[in-house]
LOBARO-407897 format. One line per field, with one value per residue (C-alpha): residue in three letters; x, y, z. Coordinates in steps of 0.5 Angstrom, whole numbers. Example, Ala and Ser with C-alpha at 12.3 -4.5 7.8 and 13.67 -1.06 7.14 Angstrom:
<kollums>
residuo = ALA/SER;
u = 25/27;
v = -9/-2;
w = 16/14;
</kollums>
This chain:
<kollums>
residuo = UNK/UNK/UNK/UNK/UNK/UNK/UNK/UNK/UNK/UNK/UNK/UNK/UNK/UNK/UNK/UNK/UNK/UNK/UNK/UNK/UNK/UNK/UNK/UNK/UNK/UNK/UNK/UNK/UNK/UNK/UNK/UNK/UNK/UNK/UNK/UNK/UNK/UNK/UNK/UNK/UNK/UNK/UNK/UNK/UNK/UNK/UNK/UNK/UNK/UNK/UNK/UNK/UNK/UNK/UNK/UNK/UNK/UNK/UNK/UNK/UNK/UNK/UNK/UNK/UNK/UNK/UNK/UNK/UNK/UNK/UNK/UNK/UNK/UNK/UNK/UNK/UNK/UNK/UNK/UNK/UNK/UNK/UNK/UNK/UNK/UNK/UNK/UNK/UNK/UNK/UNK/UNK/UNK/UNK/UNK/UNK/UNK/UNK/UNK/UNK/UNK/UNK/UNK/UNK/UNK/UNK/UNK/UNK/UNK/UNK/UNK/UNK/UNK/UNK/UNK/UNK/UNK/UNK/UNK/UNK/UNK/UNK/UNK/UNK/UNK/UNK/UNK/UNK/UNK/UNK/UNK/UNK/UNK/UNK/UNK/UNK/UNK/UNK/UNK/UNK/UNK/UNK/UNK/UNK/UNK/UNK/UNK/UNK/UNK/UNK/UNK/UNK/UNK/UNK/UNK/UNK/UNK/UNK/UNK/UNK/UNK/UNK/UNK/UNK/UNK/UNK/UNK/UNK/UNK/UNK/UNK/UNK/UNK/UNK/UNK/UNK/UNK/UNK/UNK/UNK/UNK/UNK/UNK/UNK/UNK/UNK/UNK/UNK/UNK/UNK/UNK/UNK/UNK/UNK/UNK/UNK/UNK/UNK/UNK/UNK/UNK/UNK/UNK/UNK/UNK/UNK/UNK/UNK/UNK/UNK/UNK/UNK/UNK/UNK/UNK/UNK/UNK/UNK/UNK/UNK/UNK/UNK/UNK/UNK/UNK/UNK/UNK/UNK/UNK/UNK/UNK/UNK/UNK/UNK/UNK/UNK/UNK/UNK/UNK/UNK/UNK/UNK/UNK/UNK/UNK/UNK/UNK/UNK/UNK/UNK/UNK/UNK/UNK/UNK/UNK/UNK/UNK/UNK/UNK/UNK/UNK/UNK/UNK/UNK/UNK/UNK/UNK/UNK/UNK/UNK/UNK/UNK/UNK/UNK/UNK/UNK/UNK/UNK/UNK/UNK/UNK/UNK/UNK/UNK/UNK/UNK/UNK/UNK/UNK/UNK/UNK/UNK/UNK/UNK/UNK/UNK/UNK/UNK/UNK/UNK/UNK/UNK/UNK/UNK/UNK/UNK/UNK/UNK/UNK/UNK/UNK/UNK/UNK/UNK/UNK/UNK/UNK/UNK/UNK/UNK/UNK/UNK/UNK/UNK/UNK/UNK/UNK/UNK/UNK/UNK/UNK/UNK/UNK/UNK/UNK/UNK/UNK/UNK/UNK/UNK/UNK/UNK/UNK/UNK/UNK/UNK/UNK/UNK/UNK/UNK/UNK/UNK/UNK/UNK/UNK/UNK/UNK/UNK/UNK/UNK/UNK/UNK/UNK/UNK/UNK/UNK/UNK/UNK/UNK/UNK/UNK/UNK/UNK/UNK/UNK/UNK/UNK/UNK/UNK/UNK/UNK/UNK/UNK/UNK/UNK/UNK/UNK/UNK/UNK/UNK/UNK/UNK/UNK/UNK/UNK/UNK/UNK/UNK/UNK/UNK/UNK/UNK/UNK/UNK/UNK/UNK/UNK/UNK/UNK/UNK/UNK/UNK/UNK/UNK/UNK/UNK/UNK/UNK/UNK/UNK/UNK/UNK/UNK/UNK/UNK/UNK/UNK/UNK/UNK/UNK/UNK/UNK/UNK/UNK/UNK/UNK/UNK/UNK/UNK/UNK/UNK/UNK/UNK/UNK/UNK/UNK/UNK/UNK/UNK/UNK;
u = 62/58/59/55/60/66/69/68/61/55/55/63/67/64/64/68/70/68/69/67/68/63/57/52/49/54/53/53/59/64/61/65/70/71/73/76/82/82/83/89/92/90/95/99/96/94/100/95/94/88/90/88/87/88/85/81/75/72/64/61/56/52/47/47/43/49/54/50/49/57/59/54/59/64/62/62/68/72/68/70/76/77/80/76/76/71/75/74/72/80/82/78/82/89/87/84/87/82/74/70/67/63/57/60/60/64/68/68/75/76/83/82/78/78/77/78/80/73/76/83/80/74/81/85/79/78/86/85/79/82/89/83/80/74/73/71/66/67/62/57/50/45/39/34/35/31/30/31/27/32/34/40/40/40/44/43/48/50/56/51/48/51/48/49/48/47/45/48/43/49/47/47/42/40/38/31/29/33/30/23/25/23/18/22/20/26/25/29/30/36/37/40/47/52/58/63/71/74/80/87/86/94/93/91/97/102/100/105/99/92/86/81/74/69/62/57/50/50/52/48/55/61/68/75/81/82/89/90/83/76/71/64/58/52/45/40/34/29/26/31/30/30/34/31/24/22/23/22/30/37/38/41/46/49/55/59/54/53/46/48/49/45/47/41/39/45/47/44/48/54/53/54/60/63/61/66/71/71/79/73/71/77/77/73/70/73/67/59/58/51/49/45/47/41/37/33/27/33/39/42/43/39/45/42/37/32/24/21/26/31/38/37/42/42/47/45/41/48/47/54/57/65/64/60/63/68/64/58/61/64/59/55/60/60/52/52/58/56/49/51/55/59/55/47/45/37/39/41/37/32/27/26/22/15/8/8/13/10/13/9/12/19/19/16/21/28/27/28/33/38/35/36/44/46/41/40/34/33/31/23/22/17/18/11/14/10/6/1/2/-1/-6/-12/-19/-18/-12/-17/-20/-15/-11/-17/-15/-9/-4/2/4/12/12/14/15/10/5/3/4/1/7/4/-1/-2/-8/-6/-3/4/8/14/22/26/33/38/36/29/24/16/15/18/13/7/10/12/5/2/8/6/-1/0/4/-2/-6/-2/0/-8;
v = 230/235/243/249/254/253/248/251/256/255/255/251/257/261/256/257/250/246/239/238/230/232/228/222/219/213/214/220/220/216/220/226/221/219/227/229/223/224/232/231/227/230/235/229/224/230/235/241/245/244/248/244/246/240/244/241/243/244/244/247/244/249/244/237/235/237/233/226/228/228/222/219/222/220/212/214/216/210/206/209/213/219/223/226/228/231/236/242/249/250/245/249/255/252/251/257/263/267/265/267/260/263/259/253/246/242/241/236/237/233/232/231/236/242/246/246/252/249/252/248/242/241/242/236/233/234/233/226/225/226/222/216/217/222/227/234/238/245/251/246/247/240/242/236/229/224/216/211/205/201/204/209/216/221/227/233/239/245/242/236/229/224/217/214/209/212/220/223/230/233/240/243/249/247/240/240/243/239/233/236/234/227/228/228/232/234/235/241/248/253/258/264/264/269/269/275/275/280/284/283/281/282/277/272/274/273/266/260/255/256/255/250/252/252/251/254/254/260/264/259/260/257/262/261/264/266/267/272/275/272/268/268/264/265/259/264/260/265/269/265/266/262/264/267/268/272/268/261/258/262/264/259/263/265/263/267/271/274/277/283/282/283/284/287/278/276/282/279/272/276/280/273/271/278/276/270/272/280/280/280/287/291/289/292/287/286/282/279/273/271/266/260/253/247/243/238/236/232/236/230/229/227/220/215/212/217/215/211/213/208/208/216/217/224/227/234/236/238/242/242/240/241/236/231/232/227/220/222/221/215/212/214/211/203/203/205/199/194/195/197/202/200/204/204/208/209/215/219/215/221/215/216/221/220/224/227/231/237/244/246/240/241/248/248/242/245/252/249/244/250/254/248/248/249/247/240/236/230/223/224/231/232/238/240/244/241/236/233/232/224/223/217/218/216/222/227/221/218/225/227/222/223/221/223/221/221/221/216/216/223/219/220/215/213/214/214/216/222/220/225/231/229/232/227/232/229/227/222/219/216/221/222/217/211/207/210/206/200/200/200/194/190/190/188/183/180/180/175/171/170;
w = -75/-78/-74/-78/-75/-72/-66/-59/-62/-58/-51/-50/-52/-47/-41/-34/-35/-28/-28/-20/-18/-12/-15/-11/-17/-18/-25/-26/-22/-27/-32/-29/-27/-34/-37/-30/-31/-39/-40/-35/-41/-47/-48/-48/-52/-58/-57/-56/-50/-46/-40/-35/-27/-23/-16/-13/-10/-3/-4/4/8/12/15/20/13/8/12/12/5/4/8/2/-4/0/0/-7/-8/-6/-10/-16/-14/-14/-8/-3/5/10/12/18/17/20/14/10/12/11/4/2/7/4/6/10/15/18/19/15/19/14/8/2/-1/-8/-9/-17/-19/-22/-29/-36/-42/-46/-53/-52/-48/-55/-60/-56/-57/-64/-66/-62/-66/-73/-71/-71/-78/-75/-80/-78/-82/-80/-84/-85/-83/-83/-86/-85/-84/-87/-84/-90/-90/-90/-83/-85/-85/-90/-87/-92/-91/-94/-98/-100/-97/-93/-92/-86/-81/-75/-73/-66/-65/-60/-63/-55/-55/-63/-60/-60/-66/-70/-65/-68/-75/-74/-69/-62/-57/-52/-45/-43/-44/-45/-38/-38/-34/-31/-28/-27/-28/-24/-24/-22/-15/-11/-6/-12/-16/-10/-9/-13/-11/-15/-9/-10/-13/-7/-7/-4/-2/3/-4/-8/-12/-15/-14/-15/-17/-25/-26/-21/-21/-19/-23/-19/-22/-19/-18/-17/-14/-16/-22/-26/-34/-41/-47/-54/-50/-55/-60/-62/-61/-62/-69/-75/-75/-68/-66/-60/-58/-51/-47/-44/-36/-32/-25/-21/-23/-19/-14/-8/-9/-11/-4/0/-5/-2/6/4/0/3/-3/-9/-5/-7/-15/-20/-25/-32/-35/-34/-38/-40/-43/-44/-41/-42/-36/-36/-31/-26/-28/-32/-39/-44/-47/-52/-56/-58/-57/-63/-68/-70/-71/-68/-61/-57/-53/-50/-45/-40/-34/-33/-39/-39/-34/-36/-44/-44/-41/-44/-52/-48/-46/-51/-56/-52/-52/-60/-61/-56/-55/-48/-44/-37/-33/-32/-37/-35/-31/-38/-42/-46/-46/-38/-40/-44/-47/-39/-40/-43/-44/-38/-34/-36/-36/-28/-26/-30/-27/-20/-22/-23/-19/-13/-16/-10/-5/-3/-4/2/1/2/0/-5/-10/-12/-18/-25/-20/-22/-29/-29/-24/-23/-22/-15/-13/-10/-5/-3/-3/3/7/9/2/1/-6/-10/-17/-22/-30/-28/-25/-17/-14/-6/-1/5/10/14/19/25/21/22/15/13/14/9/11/11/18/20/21/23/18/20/25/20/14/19/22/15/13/19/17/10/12/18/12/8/13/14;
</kollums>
């Protein structure tokens, strides 16, 4: 492993660190089941403290929507194993005294959930690593990488040239400039992100139990307890910004730098998070921590093969990237050896993504992907954000009769018609959809019949 500055520089050192279990994607779902079962275990396995926060978490539900979507998570849970419970805004109270369920209808508690020192985490993997024979290469930047007809790599370093049979770019915030040295395209973009670390907050310091982290779409926010302070981490859903806008990427030789906080960009988010946790009211704010964390257009990462370049993987892109690290180099590292992982990697795979996802495209559609962190996005409601980006010369025809399209491979694709004017409500149940499509399938089926 080749790192240009020290482990735990970029966007890890200052990352709070979650590791939520609450996920709908089955596989997305192993991937942070893999880190959340392996960072309990390193300090065990390595010797080094990682600092774990074994506290579970409890994500709220404020809509009938956002309970049928944790009935979903839920059959997910017992599939793959982790530990949760839809619980009441009573049972919400029990577990955390302190906030405020006005409004909420429901909670999904997971058990087995909670948050990671990244630093320590990132040195228990690494002192993992060299007990297997991994070498670490620190203060050492890659300055190009070359492909050999034979199919290997040439990997030039500022410590000289290496040769190799396989090339990882998981150069985080560096990844698509590297990418660029071999002509790969990557479809994600670096959002400025903040959170807020109080002061000693005296009920927090009181407690023997630490409180489970809450999730919040009221707020838009992640809260929970940091020591005996608060850690407030805001999603706000409008006039989200990219990191290094003026200029192009971040700086070669950056390593632990911070934007300057901006807090009239969260204030009004942070106001909720203070309707619910009216103890955050009374304490005074220790530190705003503004950086840059990566989204892609679907909010999952970008694991596997890159594009049209042989012996070339990738593993980058991660919203949630504390969370996602562990089983991402997992399985990752089953499909380089074995030629295909134990989950179904097409989610992660960066060839989902073609020529359609241009910068306008990736832009429009990863902006909304943070800005809707906490905003759940329904079976059947179409996000119009980079649309249409691939058409054909019957879109505006068949458009003006009544079509409503969804989009695949950024291609519009006829979903179904609206001949009376009536426009589908996403949800988890049928809708005023239903006996359009089944009058359309009836037909369709009249016709073959015939």
């Amino acid at each position: 492993m080749i790192e240009k500055a020290d482990l735990s520089s970029g966007s890890t050192w200052h990352a709070a660190g979650q590791c939520p279990s609450f996920i709908a994607d089955y596989n997305m779902a192993k991937v942070h089941h893999s880190s959340n079962t392996l960072y309990p275990k390193l300090e065990e396995l390595t010797g080094q403290q990682v600092d774990w926060h074994g506290c579970g978490g409890i994500r709220f539900a404020i809509t009938q929507e956002e309970l049928d979507y944790f009935r979903l998570v839920e059959g997910v849970s017992k599939n793959i194993g982790f530990r949760m419970q839809v619980i009441s805004p009573e049972e919400i109270r029990k577990l955390h005294p302190f906030v405020d369920t006005t409004g909420v209808i429901t909670g999904a508690w997971t058990l087995d959930d909670g948050h990671v020192d990244p630093s320590s985490a990132n040195n228990a993997m690494a002192i993992g690593a060299n007990n297997m024979d991994a070498t670490i290469e620190r203060r050492n930047r890659v300055l190009e990488t070359n492909a050999l007809p034979s199919g290997e790599w040439e990997v030039v370093t500022e410590k000289g040239t290496i040769l190799c049979e396989h090339v990882v770019n998981a150069a985080g915030c560096y990844t698509d400039r590297i990418g660029a040295w071999v002509g790969i395209n990557l479809p994600f973009i670096n959002i400025l992100h903040q959170y807020i670390v109080t002061e000693t907050i005296e009920e927090l310091a009181e407690r023997d139990v630490e409180l489970p982290v809450i999730r919040d779409p009221y707020c838009s926010a992640y809260y929970r307890q940091e020591q005996d302070g608060g850690l407030i981490g805001i999603y706000e859903r409008e006039n989200t910004r990219v990191a290094w806008a003026d200029q192009k990427g971040q700086d070669w030789d950056a390593e632990n730098e911070f934007f300057p906080e901006d807090f009239d960009q969260i204030s009004y988010w942070a106001e909720r998070v203070m309707e619910r946790m009216p103890i955050y009211r009374k304490t005074g704010v220790v530190r705003i921590v503004n950086d840059a964390i990566s989204h892609t257009p679907d909010s999952n990462p970008l694991v596997g093969p890159a594009p049209g370049v042989r012996n070339y993987w990738l593993s980058t892109g991660a919203s949630i990237g504390i969370a996602q690290g562990g089983g991402c180099g997992k399985y990752l590292a089953q499909w380089m050896v074995h030629g295909a992982a134990e989950i179904n990697m097409i989610g992660l795979d960066p060839r989902r993504f073609g020529d359609f996802a241009g910068n306008d495209y990736v832009s429009a559609e990863s902006h909304r992907e943070y800005q809707d962190m906490y905003d759940l996005l329904l079976p059947g409601q179409e996000r119009m954000d980079g649309r249409p980006s691939r058409d054909t010369p019957l879109y505006e025809i068949i458009k003006a009769k009544g079509c409503v399209y969804t989009e695949v491979m950024g291609w519009e694709r006829p979903k179904w018609f609206s001949l009376d004017g009536r426009e589908e409500q996403g949800g988890f149940r049928r809708n005023v959809t239903f006996e359009v499509v089944a009058d359309d399938a009836v037909c369709a089926a009249l016709k073959v019949s015939a």
